[in-house]
C-alpha positions as CSV (number, residue, x, y, z in Angstrom):
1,X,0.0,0.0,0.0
2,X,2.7,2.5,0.8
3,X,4.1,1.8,-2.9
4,X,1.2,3.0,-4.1
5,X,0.7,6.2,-1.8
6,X,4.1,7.4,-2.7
7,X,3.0,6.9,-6.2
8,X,0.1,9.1,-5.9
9,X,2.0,11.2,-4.5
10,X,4.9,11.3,-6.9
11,X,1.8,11.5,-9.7
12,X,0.1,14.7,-8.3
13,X,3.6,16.3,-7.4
14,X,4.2,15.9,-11.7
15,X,1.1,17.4,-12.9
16,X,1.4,20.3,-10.5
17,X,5.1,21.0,-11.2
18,X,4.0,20.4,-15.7
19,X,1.0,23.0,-15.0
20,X,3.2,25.1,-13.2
21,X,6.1,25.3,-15.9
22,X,3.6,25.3,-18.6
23,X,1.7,28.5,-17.1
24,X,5.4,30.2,-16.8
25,X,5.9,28.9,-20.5
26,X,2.8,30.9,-21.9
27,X,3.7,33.8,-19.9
28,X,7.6,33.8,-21.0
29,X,6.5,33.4,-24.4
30,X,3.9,36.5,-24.6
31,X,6.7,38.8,-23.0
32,X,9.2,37.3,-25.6
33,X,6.6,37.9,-28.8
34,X,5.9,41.3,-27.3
35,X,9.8,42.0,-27.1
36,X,10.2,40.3,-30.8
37,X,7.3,42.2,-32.1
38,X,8.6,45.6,-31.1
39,X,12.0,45.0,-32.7
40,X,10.7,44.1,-35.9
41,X,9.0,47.2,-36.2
42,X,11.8,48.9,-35.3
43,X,13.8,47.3,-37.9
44,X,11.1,48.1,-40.3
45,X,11.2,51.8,-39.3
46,X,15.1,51.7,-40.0
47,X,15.1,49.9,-43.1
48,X,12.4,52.8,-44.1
49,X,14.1,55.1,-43.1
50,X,17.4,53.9,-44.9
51,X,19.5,53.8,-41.9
């Protein structure tokens, strides 16, 4: 029985941890598009502007 406690255990500490680096993931990648988005337009305004 304790084999399978510790299993549980082991189980729900997994899917907390995946949900947890998945949730920092989504966030990390939003602040990165953001960050990647305002560059680009910046390069666009450059190469416009022929610099």
């Amino acid at each position: 029985m304790e084999e399978a406690l510790e299993w549980v255990v082991r189980a729900r500490w997994t899917v907390v941890c995946g949900v947890n680096i998945i949730a920092l993931g989504q966030s990390h990648h939003r602040r990165t598009n953001l960050i990647r988005r305002q560059m680009s337009i910046e390069r666009q305004e450059r190469a416009g502007l022929g610099i």
